[in-house]
Structure formats: C-alpha cells, structure tokens
C-alpha positions as CSV (number, residue, x, y, z in Angstrom):
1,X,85.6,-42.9,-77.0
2,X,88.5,-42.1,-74.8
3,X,89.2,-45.0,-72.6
4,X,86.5,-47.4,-73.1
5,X,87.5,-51.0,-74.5
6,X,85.0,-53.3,-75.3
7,X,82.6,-52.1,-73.2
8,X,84.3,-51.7,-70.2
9,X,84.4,-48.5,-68.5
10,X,87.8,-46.8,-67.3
11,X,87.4,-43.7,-65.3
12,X,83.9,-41.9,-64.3
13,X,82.7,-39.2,-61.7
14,X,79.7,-38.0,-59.9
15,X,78.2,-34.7,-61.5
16,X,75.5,-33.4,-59.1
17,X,73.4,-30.6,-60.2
18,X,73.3,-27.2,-58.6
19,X,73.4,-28.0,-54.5
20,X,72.4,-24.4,-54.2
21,X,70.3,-23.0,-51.3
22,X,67.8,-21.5,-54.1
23,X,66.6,-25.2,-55.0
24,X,66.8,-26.3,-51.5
25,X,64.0,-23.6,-50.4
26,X,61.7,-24.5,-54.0
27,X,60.6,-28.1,-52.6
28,X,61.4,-30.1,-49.8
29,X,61.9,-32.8,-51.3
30,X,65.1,-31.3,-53.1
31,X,66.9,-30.5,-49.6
32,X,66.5,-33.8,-48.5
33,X,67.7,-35.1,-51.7
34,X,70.8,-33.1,-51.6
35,X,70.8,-34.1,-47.3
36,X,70.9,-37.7,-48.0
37,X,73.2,-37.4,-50.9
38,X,75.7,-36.3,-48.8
39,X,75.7,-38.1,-46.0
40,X,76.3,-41.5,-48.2
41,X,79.3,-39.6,-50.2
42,X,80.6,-39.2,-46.5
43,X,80.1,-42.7,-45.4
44,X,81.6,-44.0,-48.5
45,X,84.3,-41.7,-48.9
46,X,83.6,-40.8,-52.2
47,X,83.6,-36.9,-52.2
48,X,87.3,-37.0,-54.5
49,X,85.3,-38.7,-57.4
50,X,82.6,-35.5,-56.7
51,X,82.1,-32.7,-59.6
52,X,79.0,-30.2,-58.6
53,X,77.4,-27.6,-61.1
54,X,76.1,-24.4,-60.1
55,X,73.1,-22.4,-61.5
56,X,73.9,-18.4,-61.9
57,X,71.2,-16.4,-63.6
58,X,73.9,-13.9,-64.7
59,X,73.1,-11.4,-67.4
60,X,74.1,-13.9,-70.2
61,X,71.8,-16.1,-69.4
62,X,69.0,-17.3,-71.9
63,X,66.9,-17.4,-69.2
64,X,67.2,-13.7,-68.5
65,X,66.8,-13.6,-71.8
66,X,64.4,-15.5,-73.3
67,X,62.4,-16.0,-70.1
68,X,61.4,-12.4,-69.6
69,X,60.3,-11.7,-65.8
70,X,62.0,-14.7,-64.5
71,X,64.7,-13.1,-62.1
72,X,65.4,-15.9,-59.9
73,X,69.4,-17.3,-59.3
74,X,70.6,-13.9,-59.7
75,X,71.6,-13.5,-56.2
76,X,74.0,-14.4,-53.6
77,X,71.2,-15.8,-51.4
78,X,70.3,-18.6,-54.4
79,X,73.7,-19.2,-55.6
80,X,75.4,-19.8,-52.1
81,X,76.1,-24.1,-52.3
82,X,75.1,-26.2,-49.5
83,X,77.4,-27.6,-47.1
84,X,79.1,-30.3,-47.3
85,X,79.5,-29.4,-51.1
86,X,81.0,-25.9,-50.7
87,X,83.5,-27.3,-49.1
88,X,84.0,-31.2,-50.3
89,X,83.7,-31.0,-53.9
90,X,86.6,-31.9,-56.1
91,X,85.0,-30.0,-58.7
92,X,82.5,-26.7,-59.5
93,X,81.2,-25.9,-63.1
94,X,79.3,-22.4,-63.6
95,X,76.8,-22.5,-65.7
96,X,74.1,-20.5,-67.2
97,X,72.0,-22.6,-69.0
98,X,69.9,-26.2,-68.7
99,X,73.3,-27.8,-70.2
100,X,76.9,-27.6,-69.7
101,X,79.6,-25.7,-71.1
102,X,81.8,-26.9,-73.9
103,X,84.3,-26.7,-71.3
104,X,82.9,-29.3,-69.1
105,X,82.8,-31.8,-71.7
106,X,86.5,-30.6,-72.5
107,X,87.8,-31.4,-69.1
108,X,86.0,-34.6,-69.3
109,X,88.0,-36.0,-72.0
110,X,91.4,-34.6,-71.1
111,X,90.2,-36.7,-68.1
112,X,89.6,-39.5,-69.6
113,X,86.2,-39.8,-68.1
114,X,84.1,-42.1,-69.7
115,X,80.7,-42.3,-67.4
116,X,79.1,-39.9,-65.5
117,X,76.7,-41.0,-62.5
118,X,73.9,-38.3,-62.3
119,X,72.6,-36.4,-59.7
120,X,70.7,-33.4,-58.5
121,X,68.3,-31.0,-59.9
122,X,66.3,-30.7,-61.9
123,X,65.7,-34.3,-63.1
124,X,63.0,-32.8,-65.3
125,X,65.6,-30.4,-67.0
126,X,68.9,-30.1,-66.6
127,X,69.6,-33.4,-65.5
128,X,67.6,-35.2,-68.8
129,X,69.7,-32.6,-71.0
130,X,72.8,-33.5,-69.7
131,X,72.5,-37.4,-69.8
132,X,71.2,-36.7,-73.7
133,X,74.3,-34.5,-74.1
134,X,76.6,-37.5,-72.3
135,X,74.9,-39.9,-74.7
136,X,75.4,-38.0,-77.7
137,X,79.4,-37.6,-76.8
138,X,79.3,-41.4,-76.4
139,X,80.1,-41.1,-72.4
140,X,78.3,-43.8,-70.9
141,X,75.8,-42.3,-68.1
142,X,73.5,-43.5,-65.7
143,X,71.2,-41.8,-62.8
144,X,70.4,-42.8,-59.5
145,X,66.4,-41.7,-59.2
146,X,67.0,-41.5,-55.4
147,X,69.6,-39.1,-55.9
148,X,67.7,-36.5,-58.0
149,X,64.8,-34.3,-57.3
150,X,62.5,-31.8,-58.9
151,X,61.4,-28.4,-57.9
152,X,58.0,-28.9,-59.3
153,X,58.2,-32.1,-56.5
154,X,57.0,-35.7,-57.3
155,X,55.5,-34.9,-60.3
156,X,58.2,-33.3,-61.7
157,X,60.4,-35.8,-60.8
158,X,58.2,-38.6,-62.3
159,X,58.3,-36.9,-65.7
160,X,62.0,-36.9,-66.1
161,X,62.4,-40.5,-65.2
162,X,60.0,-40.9,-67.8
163,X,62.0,-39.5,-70.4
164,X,65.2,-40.8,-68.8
165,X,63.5,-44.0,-69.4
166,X,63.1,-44.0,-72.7
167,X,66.2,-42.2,-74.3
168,X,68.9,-44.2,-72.0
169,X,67.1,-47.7,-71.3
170,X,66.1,-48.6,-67.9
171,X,69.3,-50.5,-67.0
172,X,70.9,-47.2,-67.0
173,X,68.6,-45.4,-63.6
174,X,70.5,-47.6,-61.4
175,X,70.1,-48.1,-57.4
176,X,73.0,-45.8,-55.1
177,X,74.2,-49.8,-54.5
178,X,74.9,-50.1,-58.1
179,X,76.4,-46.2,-58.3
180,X,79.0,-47.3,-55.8
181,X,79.8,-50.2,-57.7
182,X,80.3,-47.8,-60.7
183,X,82.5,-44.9,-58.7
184,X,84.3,-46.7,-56.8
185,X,85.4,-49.7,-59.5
C-alpha cells in the first residue's frame, strides 16, 4: 500500500456520499445528516481534507438500465449539491453507479491516500460498497455512523451498520471525536 508503514497511516480524506438535494427530500433524517455534517467540518476547519460524490442517473447508468421504471437522479432538481458542499468541497466525483470509478481510486493513490473516513448516503448501499471496495485496495477505512444516513430511514441505516459491522470490525465505525483524530493527524 502506498504510504502506510507498519501500520501507521500517512495521508487520508473525507469521502461524503452524494450531498444532493434529491436525498435530502427522500428522508429527514438524511438532511439533517448532511446539516450537521457540515456545520462540524466548519467548526473544525476541515472542508480542504473534503472529497464529495455525486449521484447522476445519466443514460449510462445501470440503474436506468437494469432498474427499468426507476427515473429518479436524472434531473437538475436531484443532482443540484447542498450548500456548504457546492461550494466548500475540495473534491467532486460523478458517478453513476453504487461504487466509484476507477478514476477515483486512481486519484487516490497518485495521492497517496491511504484511509478514507466515510460519510453520507446511502449507508445501506453505496457507502457499504465503497468501504468493501477501500478494503479490497488495502486503503484502510472507517465510518462515522452519525455521519451517514439512509433513505429507507432508521431501518435502513441499521442494516448497513450491520454489514459494516461484520466485513470491517467494529473498531473501524468510529465516533466524529475519533474521525478528527484521523483527518486531522
């Protein structure tokens, strides 16, 4: 792995899923999420260390594809990012699909990135992908359940940290005390 030495971590960042107004309206609980995930990037001056994805249900998509009648995320209206993150990001990656680009994982080692802190939706999706992606790559990656929500709401949410659980480890669904510790180290 690209700079990691016995165990220690050299450079990370905090990959937030899709701050889109399209998940804010699906559950409440996903616009506070993104609310309060802000306002402590603010107060700890962390928005540099800040890369964001965002969902487009463009006509490559699998989703369009494979998921015949399912025509949400192909408008302005749902791809528009929330503020702050429009503006404050360091970082956007389009995507079309529950994982990342090759691209992405590209930048992340001509980075020399070696954790990623996750965040955003949807915990039950695209945010359990990408940690099993991270994990394959051997990036070390961690979530902050406070920080990530579901559109299917609690129980949604529930069943990704489930899964999260059990193919990272426990230690690695860390408290936003410990994520600070992480990004800002």
């Amino acid at each position: 792995m690209i700079g990691k030495k016995e165990g220690v971590f050299m450079a990370s960042r905090l990959l937030i899923f899709d701050p889109q107004a399209g998940w804010a309206r699906r559950h409440v609980q996903v616009a506070s999420t993104f609310r309060l995930l802000a306002d402590w990037l603010t107060r700890h001056d962390l928005w540099a260390r800040v890369w964001i994805t965002a969902f487009y249900n463009d006509e490559a998509s699998p989703f369009r594809q494979l998921m015949m009648g399912w025509t949400d995320f192909q408008s302005a209206q749902d791809w528009a990012l929330l503020e702050p993150y429009a503006t404050r990001a360091a970082h956007v990656v389009r995507r079309n699909t529950y994982g990342l680009p090759e691209d992405f994982w590209q930048k992340t080692r001509l980075s020399d990135i070696d954790r990623i802190v996750l965040a955003g939706v949807e915990t039950d999706a695209s945010v359990c992908k990408t940690a099993m992606d991270a994990f394959d790559r051997g990036i070390g990656v961690d979530v902050v359940p406070s920080w990530t929500a579901s559109a299917y709401g609690p129980s949604g949410q529930a069943h990704g940290l489930a899964v999260l659980r059990k193919v990272l480890g426990s230690r690695h669904l860390v408290t936003e005390e410990e994520a600070l510790k992480i990004l800002a180290g």
